[in-house]
C-alpha positions in Angstrom: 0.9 30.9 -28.7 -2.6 31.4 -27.8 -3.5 31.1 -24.1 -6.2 28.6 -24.3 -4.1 26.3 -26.6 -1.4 25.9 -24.1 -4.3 25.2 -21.4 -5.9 22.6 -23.1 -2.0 21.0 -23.9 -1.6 21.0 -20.0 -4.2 19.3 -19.6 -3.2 16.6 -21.9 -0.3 15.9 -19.5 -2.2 13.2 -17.4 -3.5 11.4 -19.8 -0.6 11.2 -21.6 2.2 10.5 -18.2 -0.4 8.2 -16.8 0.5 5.8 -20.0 4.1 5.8 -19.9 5.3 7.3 -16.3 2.8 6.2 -13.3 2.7 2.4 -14.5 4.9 1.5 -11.1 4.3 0.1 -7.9 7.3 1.7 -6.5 8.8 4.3 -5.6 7.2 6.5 -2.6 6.8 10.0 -3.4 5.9 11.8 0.3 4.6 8.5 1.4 2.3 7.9 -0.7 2.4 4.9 -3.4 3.6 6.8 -7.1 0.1 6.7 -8.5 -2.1 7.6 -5.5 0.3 10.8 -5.3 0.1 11.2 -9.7 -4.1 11.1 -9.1 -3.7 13.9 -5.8 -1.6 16.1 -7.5 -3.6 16.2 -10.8 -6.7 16.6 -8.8 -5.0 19.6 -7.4 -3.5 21.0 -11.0 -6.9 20.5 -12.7 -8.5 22.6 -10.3 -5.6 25.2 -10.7 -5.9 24.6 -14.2 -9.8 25.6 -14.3 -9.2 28.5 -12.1 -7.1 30.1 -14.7 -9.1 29.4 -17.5 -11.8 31.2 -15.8 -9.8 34.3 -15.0 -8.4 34.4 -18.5 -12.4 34.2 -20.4 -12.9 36.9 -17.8 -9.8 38.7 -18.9 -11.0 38.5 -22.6 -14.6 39.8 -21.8 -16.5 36.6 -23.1 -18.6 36.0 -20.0 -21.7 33.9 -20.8 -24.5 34.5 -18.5 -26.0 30.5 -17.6 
């Protein structure tokens, strides 16, 4: 499978749990109501998520200058 395929699928994952999965109140995950901890962790991935994609344009040697 090609790399940036399976990056942009991984980034469908929030769109598509935040339908089903985070429509709760409860339960507590660290403290932290279920979808205040859902948004903080994607916040956290995405930026993971956009550090790889970076490294992996780099990898291929499709730099644009801006």
């Amino acid at each position: 499978m090609n790399k940036r395929i399976l990056i942009f699928i991984l980034t469908l994952i929030p769109a598509l749990g935040s339908l089903v999965v985070i429509n709760r109140v409860e339960p507590y995950v660290l403290g932290l109501p279920f979808v205040l901890f859902w948004a903080i962790c994607w916040v956290v991935l995405t930026s993971l998520f956009l550090v790889s994609a970076n490294k992996l344009q780099a990898l291929d040697g499709e730099e644009e200058d801006l």
